[in-house]
MDAnalysis code that builds the backbone (N, CA, C; Angstrom):
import MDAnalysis as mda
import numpy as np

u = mda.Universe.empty(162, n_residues=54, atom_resindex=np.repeat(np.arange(54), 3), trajectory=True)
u.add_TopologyAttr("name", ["N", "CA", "C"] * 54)
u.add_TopologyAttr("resid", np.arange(1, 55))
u.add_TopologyAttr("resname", ["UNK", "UNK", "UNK", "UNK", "UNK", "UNK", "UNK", "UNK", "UNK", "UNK", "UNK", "UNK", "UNK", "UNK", "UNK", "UNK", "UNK", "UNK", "UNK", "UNK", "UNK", "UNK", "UNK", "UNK", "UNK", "UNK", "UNK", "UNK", "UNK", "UNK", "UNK", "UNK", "UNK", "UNK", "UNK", "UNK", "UNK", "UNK", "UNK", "UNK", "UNK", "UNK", "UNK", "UNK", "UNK", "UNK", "UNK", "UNK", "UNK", "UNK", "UNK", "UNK", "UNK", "UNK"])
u.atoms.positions = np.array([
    [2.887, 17.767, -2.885],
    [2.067, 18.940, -2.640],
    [1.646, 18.920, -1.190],
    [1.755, 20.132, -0.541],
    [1.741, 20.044, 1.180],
    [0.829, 20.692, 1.191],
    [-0.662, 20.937, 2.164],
    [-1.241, 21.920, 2.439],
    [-1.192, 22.040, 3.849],
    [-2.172, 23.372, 4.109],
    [-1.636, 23.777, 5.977],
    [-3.075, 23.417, 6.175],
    [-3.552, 23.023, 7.227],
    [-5.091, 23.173, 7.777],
    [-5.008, 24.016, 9.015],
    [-6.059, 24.196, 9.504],
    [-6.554, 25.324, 10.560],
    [-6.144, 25.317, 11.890],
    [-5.668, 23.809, 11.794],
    [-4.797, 22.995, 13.280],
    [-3.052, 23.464, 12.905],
    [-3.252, 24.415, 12.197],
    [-1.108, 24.268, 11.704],
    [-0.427, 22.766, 11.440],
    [-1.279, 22.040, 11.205],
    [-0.680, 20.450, 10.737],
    [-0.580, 20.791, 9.657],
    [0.742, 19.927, 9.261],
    [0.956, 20.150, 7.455],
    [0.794, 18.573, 7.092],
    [-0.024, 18.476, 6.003],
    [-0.341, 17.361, 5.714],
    [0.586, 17.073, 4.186],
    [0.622, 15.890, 3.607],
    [1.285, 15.544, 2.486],
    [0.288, 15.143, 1.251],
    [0.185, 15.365, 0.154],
    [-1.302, 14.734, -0.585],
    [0.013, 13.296, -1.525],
    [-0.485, 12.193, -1.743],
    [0.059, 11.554, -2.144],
    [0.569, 11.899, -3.529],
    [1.562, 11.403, -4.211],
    [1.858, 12.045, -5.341],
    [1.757, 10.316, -6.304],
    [1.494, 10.870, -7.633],
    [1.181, 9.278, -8.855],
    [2.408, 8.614, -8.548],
    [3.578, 9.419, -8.404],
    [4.287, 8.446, -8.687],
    [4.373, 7.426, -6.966],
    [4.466, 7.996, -6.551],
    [4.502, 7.245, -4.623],
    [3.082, 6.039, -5.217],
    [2.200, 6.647, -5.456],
    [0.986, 5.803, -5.853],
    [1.462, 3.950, -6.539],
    [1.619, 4.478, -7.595],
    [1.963, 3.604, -8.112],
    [3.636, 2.747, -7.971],
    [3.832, 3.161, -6.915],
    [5.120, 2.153, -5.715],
    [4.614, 0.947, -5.304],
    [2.720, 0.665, -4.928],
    [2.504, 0.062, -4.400],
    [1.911, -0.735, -5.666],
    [1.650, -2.404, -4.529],
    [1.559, -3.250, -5.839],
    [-0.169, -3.154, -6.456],
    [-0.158, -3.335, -7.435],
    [-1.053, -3.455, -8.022],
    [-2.004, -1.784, -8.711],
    [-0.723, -1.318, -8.938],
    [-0.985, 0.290, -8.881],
    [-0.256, 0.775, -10.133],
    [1.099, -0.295, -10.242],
    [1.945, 0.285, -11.016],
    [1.588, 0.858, -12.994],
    [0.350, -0.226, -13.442],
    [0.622, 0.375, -14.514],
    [-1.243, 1.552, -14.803],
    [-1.587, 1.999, -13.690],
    [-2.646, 3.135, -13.986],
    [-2.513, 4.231, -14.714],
    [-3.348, 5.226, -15.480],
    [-3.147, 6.225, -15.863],
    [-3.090, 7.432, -14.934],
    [-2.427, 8.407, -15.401],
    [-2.469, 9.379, -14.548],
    [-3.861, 10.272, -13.824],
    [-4.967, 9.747, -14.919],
    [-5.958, 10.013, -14.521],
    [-6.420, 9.279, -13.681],
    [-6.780, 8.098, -13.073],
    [-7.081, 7.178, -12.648],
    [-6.541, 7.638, -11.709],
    [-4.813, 7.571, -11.115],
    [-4.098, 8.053, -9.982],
    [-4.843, 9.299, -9.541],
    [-5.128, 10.476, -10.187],
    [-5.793, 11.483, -10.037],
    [-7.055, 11.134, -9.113],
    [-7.749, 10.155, -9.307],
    [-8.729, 9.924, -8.928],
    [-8.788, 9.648, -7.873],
    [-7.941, 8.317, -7.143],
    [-7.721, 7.668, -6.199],
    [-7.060, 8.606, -5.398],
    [-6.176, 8.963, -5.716],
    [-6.162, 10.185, -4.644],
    [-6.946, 11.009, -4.190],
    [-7.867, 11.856, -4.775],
    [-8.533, 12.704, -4.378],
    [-9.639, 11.990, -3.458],
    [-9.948, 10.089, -3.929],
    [-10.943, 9.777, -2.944],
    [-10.193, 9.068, -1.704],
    [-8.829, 9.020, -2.006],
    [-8.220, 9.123, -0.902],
    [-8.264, 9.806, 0.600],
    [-8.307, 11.039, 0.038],
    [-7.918, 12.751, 0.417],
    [-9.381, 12.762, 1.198],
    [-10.441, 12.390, 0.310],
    [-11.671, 12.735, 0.686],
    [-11.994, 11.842, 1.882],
    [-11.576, 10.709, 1.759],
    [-12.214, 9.502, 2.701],
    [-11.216, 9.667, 4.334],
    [-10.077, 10.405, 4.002],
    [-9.361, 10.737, 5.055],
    [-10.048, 12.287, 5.605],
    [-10.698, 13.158, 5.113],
    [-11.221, 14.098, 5.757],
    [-12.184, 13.331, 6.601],
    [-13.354, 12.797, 6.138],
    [-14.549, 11.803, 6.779],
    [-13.610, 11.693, 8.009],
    [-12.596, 10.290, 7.730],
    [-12.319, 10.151, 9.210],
    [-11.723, 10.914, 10.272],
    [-11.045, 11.305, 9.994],
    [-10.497, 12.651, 10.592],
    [-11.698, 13.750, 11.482],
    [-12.598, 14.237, 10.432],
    [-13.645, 14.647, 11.110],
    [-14.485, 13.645, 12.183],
    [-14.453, 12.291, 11.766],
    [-15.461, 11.429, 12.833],
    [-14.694, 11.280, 13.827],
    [-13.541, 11.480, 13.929],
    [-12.598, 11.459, 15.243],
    [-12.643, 12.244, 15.981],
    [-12.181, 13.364, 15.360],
    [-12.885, 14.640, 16.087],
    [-13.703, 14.960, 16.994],
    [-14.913, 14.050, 16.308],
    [-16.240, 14.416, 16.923],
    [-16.663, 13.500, 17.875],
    [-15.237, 12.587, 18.318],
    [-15.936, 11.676, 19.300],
    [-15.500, 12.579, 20.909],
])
């Protein structure tokens, strides 16, 4: 899933299955993956914005 932001960067959102490629990932539920991604997603806006703002 790709979205556009306001900079025309296209970003990638991780997908469960890429997720669980890495070790200690492999046997989560899809909910769980759901999760970690989104605080993924979230913890990469934070930095992104604190960069920004230096």
């Amino acid at each position: 899933m790709s979205t556009e932001n306001t900079n025309t960067e296209v970003s990638k959102a991780l997908s469960i299955e890429e997720l669980r490629k890495f070790d200690g990932f492999d046997d989560i539920t899809d909910e769980q993956a759901l999760e970690i991604i989104e605080t993924l997603r979230q913890l990469a806006i934070v930095i992104i914005k604190t960069f920004k703002n230096k």
